[in-house]
Every structure is written in C-alpha cells, then in structure tokens.
N, C-alpha and C positions, 0 to 999 in steps of 0.2 A: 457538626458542632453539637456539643451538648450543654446543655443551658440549665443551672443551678439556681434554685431559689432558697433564699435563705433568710427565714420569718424571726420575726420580734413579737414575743407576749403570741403566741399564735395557739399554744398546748401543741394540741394533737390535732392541726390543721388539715384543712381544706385545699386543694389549687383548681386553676384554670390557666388555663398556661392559652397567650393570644397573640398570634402570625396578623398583623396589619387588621388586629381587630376583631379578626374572627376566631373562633373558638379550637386550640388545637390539644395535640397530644392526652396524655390521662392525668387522673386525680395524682399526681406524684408532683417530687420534689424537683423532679429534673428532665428534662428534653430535649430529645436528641432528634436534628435534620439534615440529612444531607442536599437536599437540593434547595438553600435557600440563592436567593436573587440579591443582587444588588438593593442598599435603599432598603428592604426588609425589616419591618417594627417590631421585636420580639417584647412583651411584656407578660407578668403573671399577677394573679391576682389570689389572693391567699382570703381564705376565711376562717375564723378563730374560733374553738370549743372551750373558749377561756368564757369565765363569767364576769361582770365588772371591766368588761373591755370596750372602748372605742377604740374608732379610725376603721371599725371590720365590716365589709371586706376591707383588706388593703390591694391596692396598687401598686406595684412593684415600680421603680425606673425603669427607663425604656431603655434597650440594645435596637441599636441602629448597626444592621450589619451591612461592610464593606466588603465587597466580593473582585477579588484579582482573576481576570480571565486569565488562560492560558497563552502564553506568545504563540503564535504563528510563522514555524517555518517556511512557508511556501504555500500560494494559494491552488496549489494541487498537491496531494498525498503520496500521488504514484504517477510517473513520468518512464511510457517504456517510451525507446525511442533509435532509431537506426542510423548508424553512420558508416559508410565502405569507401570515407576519402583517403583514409590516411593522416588527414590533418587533425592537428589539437583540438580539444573541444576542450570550449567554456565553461564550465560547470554551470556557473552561477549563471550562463543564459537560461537553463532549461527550465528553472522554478522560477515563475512571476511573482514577483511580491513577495520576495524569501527579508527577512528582517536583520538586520547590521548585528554582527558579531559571530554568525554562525559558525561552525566545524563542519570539513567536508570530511567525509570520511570513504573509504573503498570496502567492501566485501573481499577478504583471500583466505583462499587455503581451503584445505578441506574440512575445519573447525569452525567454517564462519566467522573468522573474527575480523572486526571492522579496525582500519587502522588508518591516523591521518593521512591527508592526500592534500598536495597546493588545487587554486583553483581552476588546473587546467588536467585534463587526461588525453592522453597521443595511443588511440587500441593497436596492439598488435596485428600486427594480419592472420588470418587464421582462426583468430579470438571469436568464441559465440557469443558472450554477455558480460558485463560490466557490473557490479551493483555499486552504487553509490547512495551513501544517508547523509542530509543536511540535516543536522540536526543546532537548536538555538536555547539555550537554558531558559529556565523563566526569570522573574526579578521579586525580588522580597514584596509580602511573604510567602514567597512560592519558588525557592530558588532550584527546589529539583524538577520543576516541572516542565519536562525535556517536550518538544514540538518536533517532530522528524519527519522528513519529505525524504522519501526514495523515487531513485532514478537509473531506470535499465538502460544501458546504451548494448545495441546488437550489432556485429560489424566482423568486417573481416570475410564473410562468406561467400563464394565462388560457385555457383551451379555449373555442372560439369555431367556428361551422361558418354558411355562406349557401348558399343556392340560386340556382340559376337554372332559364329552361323555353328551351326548344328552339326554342318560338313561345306565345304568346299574346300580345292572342285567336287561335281557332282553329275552322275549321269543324267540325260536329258528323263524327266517324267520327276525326278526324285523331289522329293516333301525336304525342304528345307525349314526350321524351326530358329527366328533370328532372337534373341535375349538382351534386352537393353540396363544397362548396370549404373543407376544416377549413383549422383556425389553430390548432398548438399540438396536434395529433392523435396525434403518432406514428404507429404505423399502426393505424389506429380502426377502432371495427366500426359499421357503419351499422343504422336500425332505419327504413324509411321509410312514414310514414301519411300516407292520405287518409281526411281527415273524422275523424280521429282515430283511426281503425281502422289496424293493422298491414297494410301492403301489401310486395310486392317482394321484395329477398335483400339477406344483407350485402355491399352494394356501395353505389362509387360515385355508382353513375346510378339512376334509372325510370325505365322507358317504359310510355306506357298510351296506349291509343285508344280506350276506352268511357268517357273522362271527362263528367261533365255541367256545366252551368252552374253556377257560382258552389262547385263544390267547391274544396274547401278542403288543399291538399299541404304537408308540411313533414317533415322529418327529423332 
C-alpha cells in the first residue's frame, strides 16, 4: 500500500508519516508498506515553512486499514499418499478443511498441464503417481488470490524379483554365480536361500561351488 499526503497552506513542508502511533517511513509525501495488519492506524503529520500560519503541525485523518487474509484450501499443502486397491478415491477425503467451492484439478501430459477432474479418481494399474491441485479463489478484494493444496496418490505397483544361474547343469566342484533381476525394488535388500536355509549377503548375486544335486536356490 502506498500512502499519500496531501497538505493545505503547508509551502514547502515537513512530514512524519505514523503506524499505531509510532514514528514511520521518511521526511516524504508518500508511504509505502507492504506488511500492514489488520486494525492498523496510518496517520501523517505535516509541518509548515509557511509564515502567518496556524493549525501547524497538522494532523492528517486517520486510515484504518482492513486486511482480507488469503482462503484456505486445505489445512495441509502437500498430501503424498498410496493406494494399490483399484477402488475410487475421494479426493475431497485427503485435504482436511479444504473450503466450499473449490476446483479439483489432475497433472497430464508431458507439459504439466493441470485440467479439471470430478471429485472422484479410479488409478490405473501400473500407474506410478497421480498429481492432483485443489485449488479455491479468494473473495473481493482479493479475487485472484488462488490457495492450492496438492496431493500425490502412488498406486498400482507390483514387486516382482527372477533369477538366473551362471551355468546349469554343472560339474560337481564348479563355482556357480546366481543374479537376482527386481521389478519395482527401489533399491532392495536381498536375503538369498538354499534349501530354504539363509545363505550369502545383501546383494545382488551368489556364488557357491560346494552345491549338490538337485538343491534347491531362490531369493
């Protein structure tokens, strides 16, 4: 906001420009704040280089300023959150305290662009991530003053792991080297058994060369 004084009989004045009283901004005509508060008293006070002048200093009328907060979409910002049923999801359950009127909207494409969406989403299977924006306009005089809650939904994903052997069959003594190939692992921790028993480290591979016939390897 900026704040304009405008003197009567003043010549070549004086200010004091005053926030609830107390003493603010410069010797100038005009003042500018951007973080005033609700309730906030702005007044100036002007002094005069005129001669044969009363009323100086002057007091200016008072600005009482009115401060519109911004709406509230949603009292969380950011909502990741995981579903692998297949069923619908609610949108409007995942943000508490999202405000009447809102736009749901989807992230697609490889553009990013957000486009409406009703309030329900059904993920495909397979799908890694969802984004979704609730976004709520503000109300005069702040009508652009957009409030946007996002929310990740993750779904659809299957951990899956195969093996391989290095050779079989194989002559009795031989070094066999086993390779385990995840699907959907991140970076996984391995646990690998033979015959059911715990063998090896968390890795990738096993190797063994005291195998016997007909044992049995899996990870």
């Amino acid at each position: 906001m900026t704040f304009s004084a405008t003197p009567t009989n003043g010549g070549t004045p004086t200010y004091q420009w005053k926030l609830n009283g107390a003493n603010v901004g410069t010797n100038s005509a005009t003042y500018a704040n951007s973080s005033l508060n609700n309730g906030d008293i702005l007044t100036c006070v002007m002094t005069s280089n005129l001669g044969c002048v009363s009323g100086s200093p002057a007091t200016s009328n008072q600005i009482v300023m009115v401060i519109n907060n911004p709406v509230n979409a949603g009292s969380d910002g950011g909502i990741s959150t995981c579903d692998n049923s297949g069923a619908a999801i609610n949108l409007a359950t995942l943000i508490i305290g999202e405000q009447a009127g809102g736009t749901w909207t989807r992230l697609t494409g490889t553009g990013g662009t957000f486009v409406a969406v009703t309030g329900t989403f059904t993920p495909a299977p397979g799908t890694t991530t969802s984004t979704f924006q609730y976004s709520v306009a503000g109300t005069a005089p702040c009508p652009n003053d957009l409030s946007i809650a996002t929310v990740t939904i993750s779904s659809g994903l299957t951990a899956s792991v195969s093996i391989s052997a290095s050779n079989n069959p194989i002559c009795a003594g031989t070094s066999v080297t086993f390779s385990a190939t995840p699907t959907n692992g991140g970076t996984p921790t391995y646990q690998w058994k033979l015959n059911g028993a715990n063998v090896g480290t968390n890795s990738a591979t096993y190797a063994n060369s005291s195998l016997n016939n007909g044992d049995i390897l899996h990870v």
